[in-house]
Structures are given as structure tokens and as C-alpha cells.
N, C-alpha and C positions, 0 to 999 in steps of 0.2 A: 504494500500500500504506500502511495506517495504520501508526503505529508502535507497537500494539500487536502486530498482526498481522508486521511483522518480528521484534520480540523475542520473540513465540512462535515464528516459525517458528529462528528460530536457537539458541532452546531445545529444539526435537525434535527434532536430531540426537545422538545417542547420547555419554554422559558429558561434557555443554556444561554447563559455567557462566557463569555471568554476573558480571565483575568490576568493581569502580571502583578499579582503580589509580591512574588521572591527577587524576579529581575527580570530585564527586558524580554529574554532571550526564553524564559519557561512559562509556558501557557497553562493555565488553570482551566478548566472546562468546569464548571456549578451549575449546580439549579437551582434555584430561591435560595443563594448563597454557600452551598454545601457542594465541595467537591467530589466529580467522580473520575474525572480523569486531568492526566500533570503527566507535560512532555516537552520537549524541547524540540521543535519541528525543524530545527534547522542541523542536530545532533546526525551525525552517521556513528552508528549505522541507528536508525530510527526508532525510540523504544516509548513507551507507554505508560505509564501507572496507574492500574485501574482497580476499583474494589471489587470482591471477589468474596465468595461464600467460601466460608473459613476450608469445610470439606469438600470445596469443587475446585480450593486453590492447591490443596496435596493433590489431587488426581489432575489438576494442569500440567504441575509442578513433574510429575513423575509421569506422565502421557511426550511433554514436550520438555525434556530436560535442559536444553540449553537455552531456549526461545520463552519460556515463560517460569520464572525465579521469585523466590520472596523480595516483596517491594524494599526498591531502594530508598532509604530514610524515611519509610513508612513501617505503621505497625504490621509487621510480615504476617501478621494472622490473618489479615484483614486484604491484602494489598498486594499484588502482584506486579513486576515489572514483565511487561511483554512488548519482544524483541520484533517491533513491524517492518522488518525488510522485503520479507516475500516471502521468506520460509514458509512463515505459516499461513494457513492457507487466510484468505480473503476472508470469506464468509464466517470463522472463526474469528478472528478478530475484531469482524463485525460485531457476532453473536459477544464476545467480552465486552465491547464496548456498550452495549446495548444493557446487558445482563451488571454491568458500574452503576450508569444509569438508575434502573429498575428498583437495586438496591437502596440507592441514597433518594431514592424516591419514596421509596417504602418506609423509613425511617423518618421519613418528614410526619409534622403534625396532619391530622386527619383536614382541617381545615384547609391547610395548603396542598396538599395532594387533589382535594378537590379542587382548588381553584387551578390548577392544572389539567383536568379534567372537562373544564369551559373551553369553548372557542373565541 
């Protein structure tokens, strides 16, 4: 995946922005504030930080041993670094991306999840 093509797709999930809290160069992806993806799009070789269900991050983790690792300066229970060069395939790193997402979505208070929910 180019890293155009990740930061559009992490921008068409529904009220995502895009922040530089740490520094120019590292892109925060949120949704009503709360992050689920932090990368550096301009980094080769192109990687990712995305949350992840603590037991779907062991069987990443040990499915794609080099390409998807406990997160870097994040809580590794929680956080995965995945490696977006091309190895893995497309439509997986889609579904991580998506499945970050979902998470910090579900974690939101019931009020804003619904107002998320509106068009």
C-alpha cells in the first residue's frame, strides 16, 4: 500500500482526522479525539500503528512474524506495528485498519458513537 493510499483510507472512516501532535512528520488518525492509527507516511519502509484485540494481536503476531510486531512505544497488549510495504496483502491491512477503527469506536461513550451513526 502507498502511503497515500493508507492516509486516504484512514481518512474515510467516518469523523477521522488527521493530527501532528508529536511532530510534523507523524500523522495521528482519531475519531472524536481518540486515536487508532500513528505513522509516518513519509518512513520507508512504510509501517503503521494500529489497535488490535489483545488475542487477535498474538495470532497476527505469530501468522505474520516479521510484518506485524508488538507496537512500537505503545502499550504492546493493545497495539501493533504493521509493516505496509506490500508484503502483506492489501485487503488485510485494510481489514487492521478498519478493525483500529471499530475498536476505539466501541470504546467511545454511547452518546458519541451514536452521533457517529447520523449522517
Amino acid at each position: 500500500m502507498k502511503p497515500q493510499e493508507l492516509r486516504a483510507l484512514c481518512l474515510s472512516f467516518n469523523a477521522v482526522v488527521e493530527d501532528f501532535p508529536f511532530n510534523p512528520e507523524t500523522s495521528v488518525f482519531k475519531v472524536l479525539g481518540k486515536m487508532f492509527a500513528l505513522t509516518n507516511l513519509g518512513a520507508r519502509p512504510l509501517t503503521v500503528n494500529l489497535k488490535c484485540d489483545p488475542e487477535d494481536a498474538i495470532r497476527l503476531r505469530a501468522e505474520h512474524a516479521d510484518l506485524v510486531v508488538p507496537g512500537w512505544h505503545m502499550n504492546k497488549r493493545h497495539w501493533n506495528t504493521v509493516t505496509a510495504d506490500g508484503a502483506l496483502p492489501d485487503t488485510l491491512l485494510r481489514e487492521l485498519v478498519e478493525d483500529s477503527y471499530d475498536l476505539v469506536v466501541a470504546g467511545l461513550p454511547r452518546a458519541e458513537r451514536l452521533r457517529l451513526d447520523r449522517p
